[in-house]
TIGU-50792 format. One record per residue (C-alpha): y, x, z; residue number from 1. Coordinates in pm, 1 decimal. Example, Ala and Ser with C-alpha at 12.3 -4.5 7.8 and 13.67 -1.06 7.14 Angstrom:
{{-450.0, 1230.0, 780.0}, 1}
{{-106.0, 1367.0, 714.0}, 2}
END
This chain:
{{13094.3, 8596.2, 6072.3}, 1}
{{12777.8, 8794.7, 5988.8}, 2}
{{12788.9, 9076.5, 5739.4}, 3}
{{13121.3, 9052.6, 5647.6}, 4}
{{13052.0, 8725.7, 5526.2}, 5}
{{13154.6, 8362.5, 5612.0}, 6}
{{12800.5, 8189.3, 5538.9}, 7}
{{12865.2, 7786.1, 5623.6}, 8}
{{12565.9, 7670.9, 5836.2}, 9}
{{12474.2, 7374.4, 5621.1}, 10}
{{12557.4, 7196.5, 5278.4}, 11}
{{12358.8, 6947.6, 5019.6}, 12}
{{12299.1, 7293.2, 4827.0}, 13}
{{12225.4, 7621.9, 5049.1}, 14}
{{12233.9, 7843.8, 4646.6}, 15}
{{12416.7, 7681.4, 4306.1}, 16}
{{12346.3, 7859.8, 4015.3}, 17}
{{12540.4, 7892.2, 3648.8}, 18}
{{12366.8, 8055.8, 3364.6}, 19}
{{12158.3, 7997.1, 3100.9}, 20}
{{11838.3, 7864.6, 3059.9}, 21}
{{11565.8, 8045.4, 2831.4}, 22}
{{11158.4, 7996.8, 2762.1}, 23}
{{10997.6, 8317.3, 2701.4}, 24}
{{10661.8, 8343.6, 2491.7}, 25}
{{10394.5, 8532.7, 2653.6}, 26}
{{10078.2, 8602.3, 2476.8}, 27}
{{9989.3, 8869.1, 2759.1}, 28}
{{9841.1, 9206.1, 2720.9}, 29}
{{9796.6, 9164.0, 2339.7}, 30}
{{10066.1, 9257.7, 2123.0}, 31}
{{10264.9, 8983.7, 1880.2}, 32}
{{10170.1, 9127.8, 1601.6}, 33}
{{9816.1, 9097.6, 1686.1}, 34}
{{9857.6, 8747.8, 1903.2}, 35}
{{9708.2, 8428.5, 1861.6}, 36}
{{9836.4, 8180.5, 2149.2}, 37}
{{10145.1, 8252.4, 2447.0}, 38}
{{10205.4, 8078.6, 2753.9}, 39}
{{10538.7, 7950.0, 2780.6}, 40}
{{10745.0, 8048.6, 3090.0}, 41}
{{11083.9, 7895.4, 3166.6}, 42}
{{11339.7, 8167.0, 3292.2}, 43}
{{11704.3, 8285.5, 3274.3}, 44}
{{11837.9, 8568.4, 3545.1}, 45}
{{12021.2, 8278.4, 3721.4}, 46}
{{11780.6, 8008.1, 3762.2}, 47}
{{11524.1, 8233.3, 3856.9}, 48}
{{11722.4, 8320.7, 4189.4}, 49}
{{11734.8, 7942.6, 4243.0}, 50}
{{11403.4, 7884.0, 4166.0}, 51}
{{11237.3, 8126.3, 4390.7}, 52}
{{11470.5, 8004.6, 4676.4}, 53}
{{11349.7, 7636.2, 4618.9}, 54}
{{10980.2, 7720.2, 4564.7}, 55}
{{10935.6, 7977.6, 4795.3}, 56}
{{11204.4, 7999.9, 5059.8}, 57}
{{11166.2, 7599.5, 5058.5}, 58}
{{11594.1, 7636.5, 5023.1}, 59}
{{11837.9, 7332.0, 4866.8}, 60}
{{11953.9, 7438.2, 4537.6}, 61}
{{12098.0, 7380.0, 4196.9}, 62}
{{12151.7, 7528.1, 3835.7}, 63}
{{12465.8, 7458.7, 3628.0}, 64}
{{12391.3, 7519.7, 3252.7}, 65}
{{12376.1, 7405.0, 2875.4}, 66}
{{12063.4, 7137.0, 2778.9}, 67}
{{11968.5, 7072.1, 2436.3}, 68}
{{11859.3, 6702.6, 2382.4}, 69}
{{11520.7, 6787.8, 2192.1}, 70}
{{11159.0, 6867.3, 2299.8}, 71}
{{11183.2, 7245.5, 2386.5}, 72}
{{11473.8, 7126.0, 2637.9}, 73}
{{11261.3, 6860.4, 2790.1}, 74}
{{10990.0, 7121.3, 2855.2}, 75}
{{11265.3, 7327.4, 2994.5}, 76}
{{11368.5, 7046.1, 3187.0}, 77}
{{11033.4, 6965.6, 3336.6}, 78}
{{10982.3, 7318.6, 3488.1}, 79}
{{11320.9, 7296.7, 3630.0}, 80}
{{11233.7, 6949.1, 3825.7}, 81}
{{10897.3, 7108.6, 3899.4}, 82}
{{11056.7, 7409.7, 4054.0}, 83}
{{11253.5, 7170.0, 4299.9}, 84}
{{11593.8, 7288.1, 4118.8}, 85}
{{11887.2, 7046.4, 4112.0}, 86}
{{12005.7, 7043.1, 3738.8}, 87}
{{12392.0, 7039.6, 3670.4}, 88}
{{12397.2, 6976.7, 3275.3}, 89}
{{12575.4, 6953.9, 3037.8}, 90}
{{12417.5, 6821.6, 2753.2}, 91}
{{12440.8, 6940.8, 2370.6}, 92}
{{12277.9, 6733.6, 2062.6}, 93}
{{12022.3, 6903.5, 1848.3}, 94}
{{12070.5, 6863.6, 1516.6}, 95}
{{11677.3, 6887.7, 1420.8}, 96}
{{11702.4, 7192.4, 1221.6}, 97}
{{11968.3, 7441.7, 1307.0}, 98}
{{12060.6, 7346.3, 1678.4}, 99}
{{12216.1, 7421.5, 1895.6}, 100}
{{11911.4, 7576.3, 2088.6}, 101}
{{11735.1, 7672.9, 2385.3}, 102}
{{11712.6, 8085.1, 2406.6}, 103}
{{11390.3, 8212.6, 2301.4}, 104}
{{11262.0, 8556.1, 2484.6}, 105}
{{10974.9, 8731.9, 2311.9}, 106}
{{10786.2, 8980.9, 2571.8}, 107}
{{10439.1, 9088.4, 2593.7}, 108}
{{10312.1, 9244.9, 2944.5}, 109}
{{10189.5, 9595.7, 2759.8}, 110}
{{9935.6, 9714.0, 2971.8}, 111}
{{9840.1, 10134.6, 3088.3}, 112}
{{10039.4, 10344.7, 2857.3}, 113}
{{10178.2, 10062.8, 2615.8}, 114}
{{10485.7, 9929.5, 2755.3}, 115}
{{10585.6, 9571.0, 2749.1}, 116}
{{10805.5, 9477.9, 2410.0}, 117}
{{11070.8, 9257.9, 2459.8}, 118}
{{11291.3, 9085.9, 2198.0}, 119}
{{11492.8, 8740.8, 2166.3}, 120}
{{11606.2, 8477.1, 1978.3}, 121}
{{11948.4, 8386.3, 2094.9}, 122}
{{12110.8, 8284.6, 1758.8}, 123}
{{12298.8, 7917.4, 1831.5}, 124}
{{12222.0, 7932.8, 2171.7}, 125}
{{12347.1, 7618.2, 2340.9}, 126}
{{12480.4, 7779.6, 2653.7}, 127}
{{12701.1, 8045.4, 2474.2}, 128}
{{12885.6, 7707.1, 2370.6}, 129}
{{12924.9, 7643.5, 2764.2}, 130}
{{13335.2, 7659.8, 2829.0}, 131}
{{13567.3, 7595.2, 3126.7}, 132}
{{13597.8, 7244.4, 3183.2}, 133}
{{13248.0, 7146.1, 3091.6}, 134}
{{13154.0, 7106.2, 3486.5}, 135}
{{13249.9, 6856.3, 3710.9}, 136}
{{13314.3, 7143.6, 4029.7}, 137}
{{13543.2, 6958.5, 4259.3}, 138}
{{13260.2, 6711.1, 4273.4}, 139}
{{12991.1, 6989.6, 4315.1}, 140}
{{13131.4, 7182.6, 4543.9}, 141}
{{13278.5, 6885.0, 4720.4}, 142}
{{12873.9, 6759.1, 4837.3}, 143}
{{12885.3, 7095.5, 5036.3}, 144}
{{12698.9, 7462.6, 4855.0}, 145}
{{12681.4, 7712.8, 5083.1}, 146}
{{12610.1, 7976.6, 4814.8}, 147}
{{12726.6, 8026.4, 4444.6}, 148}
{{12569.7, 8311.2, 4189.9}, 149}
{{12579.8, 8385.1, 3877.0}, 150}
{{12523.0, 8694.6, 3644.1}, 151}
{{12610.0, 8931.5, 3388.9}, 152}
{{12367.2, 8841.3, 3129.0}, 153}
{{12536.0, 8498.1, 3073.4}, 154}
{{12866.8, 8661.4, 3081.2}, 155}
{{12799.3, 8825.2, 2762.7}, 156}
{{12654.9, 8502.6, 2571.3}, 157}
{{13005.6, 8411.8, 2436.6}, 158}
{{13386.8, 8464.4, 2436.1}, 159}
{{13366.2, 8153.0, 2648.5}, 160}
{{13109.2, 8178.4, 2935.5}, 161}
{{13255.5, 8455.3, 3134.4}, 162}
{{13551.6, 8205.3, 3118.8}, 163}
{{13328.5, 7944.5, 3249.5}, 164}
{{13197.6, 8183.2, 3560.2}, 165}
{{13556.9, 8252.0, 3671.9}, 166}
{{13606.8, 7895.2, 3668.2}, 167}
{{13301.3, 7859.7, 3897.0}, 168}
{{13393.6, 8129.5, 4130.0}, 169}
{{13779.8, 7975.4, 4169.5}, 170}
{{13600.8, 7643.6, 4253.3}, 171}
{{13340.8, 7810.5, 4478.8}, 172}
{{13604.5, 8053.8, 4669.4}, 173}
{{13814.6, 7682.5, 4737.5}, 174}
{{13515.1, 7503.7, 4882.7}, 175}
{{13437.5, 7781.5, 5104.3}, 176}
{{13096.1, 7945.6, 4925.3}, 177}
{{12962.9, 8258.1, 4929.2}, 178}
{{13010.7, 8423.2, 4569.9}, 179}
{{12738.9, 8652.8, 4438.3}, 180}
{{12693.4, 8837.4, 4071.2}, 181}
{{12463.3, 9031.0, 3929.6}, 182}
{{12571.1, 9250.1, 3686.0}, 183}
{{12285.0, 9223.5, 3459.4}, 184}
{{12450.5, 9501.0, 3217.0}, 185}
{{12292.2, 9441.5, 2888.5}, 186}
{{12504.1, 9641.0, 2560.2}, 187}
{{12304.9, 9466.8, 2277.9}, 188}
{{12459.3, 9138.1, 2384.2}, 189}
{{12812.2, 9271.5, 2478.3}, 190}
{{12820.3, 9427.9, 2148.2}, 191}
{{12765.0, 9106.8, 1915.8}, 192}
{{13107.6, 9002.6, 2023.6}, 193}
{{13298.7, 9206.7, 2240.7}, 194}
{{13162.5, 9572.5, 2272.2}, 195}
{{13197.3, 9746.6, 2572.6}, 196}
{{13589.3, 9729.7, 2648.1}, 197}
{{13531.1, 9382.2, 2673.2}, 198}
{{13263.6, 9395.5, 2927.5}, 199}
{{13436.2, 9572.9, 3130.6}, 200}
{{13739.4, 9315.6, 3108.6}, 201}
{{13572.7, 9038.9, 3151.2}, 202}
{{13342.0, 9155.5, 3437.3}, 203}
{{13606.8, 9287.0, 3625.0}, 204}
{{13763.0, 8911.5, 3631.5}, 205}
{{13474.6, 8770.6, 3745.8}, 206}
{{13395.9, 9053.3, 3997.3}, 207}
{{13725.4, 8973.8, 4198.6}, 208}
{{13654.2, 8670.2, 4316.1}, 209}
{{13298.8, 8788.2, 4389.1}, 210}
{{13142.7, 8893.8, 4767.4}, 211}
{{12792.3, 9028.6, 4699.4}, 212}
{{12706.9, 9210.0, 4445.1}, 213}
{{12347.0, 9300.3, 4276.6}, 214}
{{12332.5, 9621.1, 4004.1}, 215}
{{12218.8, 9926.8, 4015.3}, 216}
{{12403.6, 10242.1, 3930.6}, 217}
{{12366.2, 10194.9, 3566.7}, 218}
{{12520.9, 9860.8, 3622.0}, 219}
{{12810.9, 9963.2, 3854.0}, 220}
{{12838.1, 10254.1, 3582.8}, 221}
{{12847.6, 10040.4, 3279.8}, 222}
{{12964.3, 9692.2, 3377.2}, 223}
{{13217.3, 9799.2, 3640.9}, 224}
{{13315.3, 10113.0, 3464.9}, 225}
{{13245.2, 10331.6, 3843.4}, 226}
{{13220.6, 10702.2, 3806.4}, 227}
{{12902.1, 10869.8, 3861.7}, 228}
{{12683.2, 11110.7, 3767.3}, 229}
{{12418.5, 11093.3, 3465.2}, 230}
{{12237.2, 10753.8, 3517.3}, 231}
{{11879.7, 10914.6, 3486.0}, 232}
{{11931.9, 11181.1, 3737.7}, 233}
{{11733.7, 11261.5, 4023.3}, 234}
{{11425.6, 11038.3, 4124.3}, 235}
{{11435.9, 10707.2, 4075.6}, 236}
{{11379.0, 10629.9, 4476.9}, 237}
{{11647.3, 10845.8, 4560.9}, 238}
{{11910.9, 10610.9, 4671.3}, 239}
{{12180.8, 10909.3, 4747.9}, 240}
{{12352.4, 10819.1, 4372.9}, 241}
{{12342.7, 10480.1, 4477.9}, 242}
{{12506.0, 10504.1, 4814.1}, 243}
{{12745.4, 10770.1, 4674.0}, 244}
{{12874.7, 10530.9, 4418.3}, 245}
{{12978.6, 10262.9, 4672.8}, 246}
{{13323.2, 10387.0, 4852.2}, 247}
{{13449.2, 10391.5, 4456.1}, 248}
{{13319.5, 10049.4, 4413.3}, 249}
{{13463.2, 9899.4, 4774.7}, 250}
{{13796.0, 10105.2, 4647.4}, 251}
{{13869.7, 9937.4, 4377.1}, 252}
{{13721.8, 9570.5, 4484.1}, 253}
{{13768.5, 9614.8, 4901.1}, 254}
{{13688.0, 9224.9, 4898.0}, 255}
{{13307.1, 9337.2, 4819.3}, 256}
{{13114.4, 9301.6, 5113.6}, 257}
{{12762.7, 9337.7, 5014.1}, 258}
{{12608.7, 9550.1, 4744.5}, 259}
{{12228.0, 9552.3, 4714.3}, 260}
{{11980.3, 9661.1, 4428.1}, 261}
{{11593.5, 9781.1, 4323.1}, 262}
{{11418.0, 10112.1, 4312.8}, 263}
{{11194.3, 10115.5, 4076.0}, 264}
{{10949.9, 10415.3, 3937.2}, 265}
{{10738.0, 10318.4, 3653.7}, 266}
{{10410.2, 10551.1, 3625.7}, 267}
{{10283.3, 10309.4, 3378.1}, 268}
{{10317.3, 9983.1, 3279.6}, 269}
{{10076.3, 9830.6, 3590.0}, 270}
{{10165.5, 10114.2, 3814.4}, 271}
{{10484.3, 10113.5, 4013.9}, 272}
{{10656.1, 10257.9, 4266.0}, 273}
{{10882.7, 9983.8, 4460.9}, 274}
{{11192.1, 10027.7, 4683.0}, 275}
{{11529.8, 9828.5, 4785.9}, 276}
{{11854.3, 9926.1, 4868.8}, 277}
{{12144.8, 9786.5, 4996.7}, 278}
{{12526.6, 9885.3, 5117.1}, 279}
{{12626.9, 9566.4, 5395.6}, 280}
{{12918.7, 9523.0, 5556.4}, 281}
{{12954.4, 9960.2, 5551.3}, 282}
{{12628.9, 10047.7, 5646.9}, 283}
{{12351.0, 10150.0, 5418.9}, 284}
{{11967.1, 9961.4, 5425.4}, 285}
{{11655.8, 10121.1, 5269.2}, 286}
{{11361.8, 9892.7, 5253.5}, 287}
{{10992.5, 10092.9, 5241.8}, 288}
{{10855.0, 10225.7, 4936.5}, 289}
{{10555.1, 10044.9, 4802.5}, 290}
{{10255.6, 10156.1, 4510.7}, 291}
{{10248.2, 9806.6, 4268.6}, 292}
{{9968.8, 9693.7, 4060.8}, 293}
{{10228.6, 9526.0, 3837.2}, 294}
{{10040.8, 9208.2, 3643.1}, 295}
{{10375.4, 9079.6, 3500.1}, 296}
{{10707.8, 9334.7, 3559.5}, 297}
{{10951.6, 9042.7, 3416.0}, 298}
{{11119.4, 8851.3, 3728.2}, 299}
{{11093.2, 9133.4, 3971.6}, 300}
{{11491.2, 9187.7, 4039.6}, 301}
{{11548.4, 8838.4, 4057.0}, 302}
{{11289.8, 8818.3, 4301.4}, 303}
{{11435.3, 9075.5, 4523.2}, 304}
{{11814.2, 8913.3, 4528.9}, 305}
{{11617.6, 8589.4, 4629.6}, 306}
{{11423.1, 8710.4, 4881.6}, 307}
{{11767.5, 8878.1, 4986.6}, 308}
{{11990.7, 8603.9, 4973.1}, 309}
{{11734.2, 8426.3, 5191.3}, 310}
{{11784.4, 8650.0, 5455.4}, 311}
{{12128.2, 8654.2, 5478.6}, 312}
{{12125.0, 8225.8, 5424.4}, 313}
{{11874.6, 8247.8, 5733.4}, 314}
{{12093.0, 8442.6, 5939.1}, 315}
{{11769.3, 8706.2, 5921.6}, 316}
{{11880.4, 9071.4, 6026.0}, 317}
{{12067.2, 9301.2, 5777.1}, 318}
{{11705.0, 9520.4, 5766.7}, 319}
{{11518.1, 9222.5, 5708.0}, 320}
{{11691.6, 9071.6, 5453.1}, 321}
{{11658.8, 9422.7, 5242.2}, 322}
{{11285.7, 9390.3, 5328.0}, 323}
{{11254.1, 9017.2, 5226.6}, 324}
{{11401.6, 9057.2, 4941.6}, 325}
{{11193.7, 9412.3, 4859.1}, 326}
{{10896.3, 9145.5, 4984.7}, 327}
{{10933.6, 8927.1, 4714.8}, 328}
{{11042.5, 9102.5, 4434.5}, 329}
{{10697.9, 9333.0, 4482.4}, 330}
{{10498.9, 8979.4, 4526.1}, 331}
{{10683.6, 8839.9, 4166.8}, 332}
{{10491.0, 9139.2, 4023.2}, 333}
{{10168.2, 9024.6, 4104.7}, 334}
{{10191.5, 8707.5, 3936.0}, 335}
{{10224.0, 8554.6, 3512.0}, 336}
{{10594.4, 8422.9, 3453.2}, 337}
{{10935.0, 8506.0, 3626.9}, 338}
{{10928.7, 8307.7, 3850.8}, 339}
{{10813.1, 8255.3, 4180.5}, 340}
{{10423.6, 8170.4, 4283.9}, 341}
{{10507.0, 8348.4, 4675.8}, 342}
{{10489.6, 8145.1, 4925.1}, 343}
{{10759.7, 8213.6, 5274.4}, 344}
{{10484.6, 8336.7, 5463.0}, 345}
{{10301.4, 8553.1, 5239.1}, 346}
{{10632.0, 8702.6, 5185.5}, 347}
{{10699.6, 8736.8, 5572.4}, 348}
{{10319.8, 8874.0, 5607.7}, 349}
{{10420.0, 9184.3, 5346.0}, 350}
{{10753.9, 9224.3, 5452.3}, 351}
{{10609.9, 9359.0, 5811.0}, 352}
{{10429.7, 9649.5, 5657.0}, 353}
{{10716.3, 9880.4, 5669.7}, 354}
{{11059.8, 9918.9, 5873.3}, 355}
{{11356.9, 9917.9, 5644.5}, 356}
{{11565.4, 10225.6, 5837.2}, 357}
{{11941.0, 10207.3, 5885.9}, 358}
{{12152.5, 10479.1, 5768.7}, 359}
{{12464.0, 10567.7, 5968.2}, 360}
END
């Protein structure tokens, strides 16, 4: 056992992934007001972890989520296969005119001054139909996944999906997988449905059958319900409010074995300040600081738990996953979309410029 945790040496899947797919309009620097074409990236919190791990980490993986039988689902579909990602889905009928649908996610880049502006389109969103029973996880899990993640984000689609993550997490604790969450906090979606009690119910569920988990203080704060002090206090590269949170939230979940998160100061929106942190096994990781000329800020966190979860799949030190993962994410910044465009060994090559430091 390494890191607390019992990582299986092989399976048809080293990562499985359940959330919810999305396509998010891009039309750059220029604002959508103003904007007169996008790119189209395919993303969602969850598939992006097991896209970067199959496109750059050259990893086995899969993504269990909703599919909407018309055109914007087959492009969705496409980037998926072209990612190398295993789909799992289950399939909904479009009706041609009201749905249900694939997510839409509005978000310009910004640029200097002008931060990015980000806004969705989530209304009939096929996966917040997703419920338990609508995956076939004794067969899944039965192939052999070493590795099984999911997030907060598609928690809060629907009364039903944080139903349907439980579900996965039973199946994946059974078959012997490593369990990993990110909390993902996000109020505007909690609050269509459930508000903030809720959250914390149904996140604390999930969290129990969980073994790693991603979120930074805010997160532990506000989808864990942890005490700590004001979430904008001190710099944000000082890990101390981090690391201070973390006996509270061992205490109250000891089964938590791994907790890992992002520093990030934003000077503007293409100048950065990059860091990692991470609290494994009961000793505490800090991965270098590093000045980013951001092209593209969306992707970055997912990037880092990638890069991390590599490292601990690879059986990689405890300071080198923090630094692969701190690697990557900084690398996602550099490039359009939110996903992945690293290769393993550009990532290795930046990971060696600095010395992640063990605290004792």
């Amino acid at each position: 056992m390494q890191y607390g945790l019992n990582i299986k040496k092989e399976g048809a899947l080293d990562l499985l992934s359940l959330g919810a797919l999305v396509h998010r309009l891009d039309p750059g620097a220029i604002p959508f007001r103003k904007a007169h074409e996008c790119q189209i990236h395919v993303s969602g919190g969850e598939f992006n972890v097991a896209a970067n791990l199959a496109d750059c980490f050259r990893l086995s993986t899969g993504i269990a989520t909703a599919m909407a039988d018309y055109p914007i689902g087959d492009l969705i579909a496409e980037r998926v296969r072209a990612m190398g990602v295993k789909p799992f889905f289950k399939h909904f009928k479009h009706d041609g005119v009201t749905g249900p649908n694939m997510a839409t996610v509005y978000s310009d880049r910004g640029c200097g001054v002008r931060a990015p502006v980000v806004f969705y389109n989530r209304s009939n969103e096929a996966a917040a139909r997703l419920q338990p029973g609508d995956f076939a996880w004794n067969a899944i899990f039965g192939a052999g996944v070493r590795w099984f993640h999911s997030g907060g984000i598609f928690a809060a689609l629907s009364a039903t999906t944080g139903e349907v993550i439980i579900e996965g997490m039973k199946a994946a604790k059974a078959a012997g997988a490593v369990t990993s969450f990110d909390l993902n906090y996000r109020e505007k979606l909690w609050n269509i449905w459930g508000g903030h009690e809720k959250a914390l119910s149904v996140i604390a569920r999930i969290v129990e059958h969980v073994d790693v988990l991603v979120g930074n203080e805010e997160d532990l704060q506000k989808g864990l319900g942890i005490a700590g002090p004001e979430v904008a206090s001190k710099s944000k590269l000082d890990p101390s409010t981090f690391f201070g949170m973390i006996h509270k939230v061992v205490a109250k979940y000891p089964h938590v074995k791994v907790v890992a998160t992002t520093l990030r100061e934003v000077h503007s929106t293409n100048h950065h300040t990059w860091g990692a942190v991470a609290w494994i096994d009961g000793q505490t990781y800090v991965a270098p600081t590093a000045e980013l000329t951001v092209l593209d800020r969306v992707g970055g966190g997912d990037g880092f738990a990638s890069g991390f979860f590599y490292g601990l799949l690879n059986g990689e030190t405890p300071e080198e996953a923090v630094k692969l993962g701190w690697a990557h994410g900084a690398l996602l910044t550099t490039f359009p979309g939110d996903t992945t465009m690293a290769t393993v060994e550009q990532v290795r090559a930046f990971a060696k410029g600095g010395s992640a430091r063990i605290q004792r």
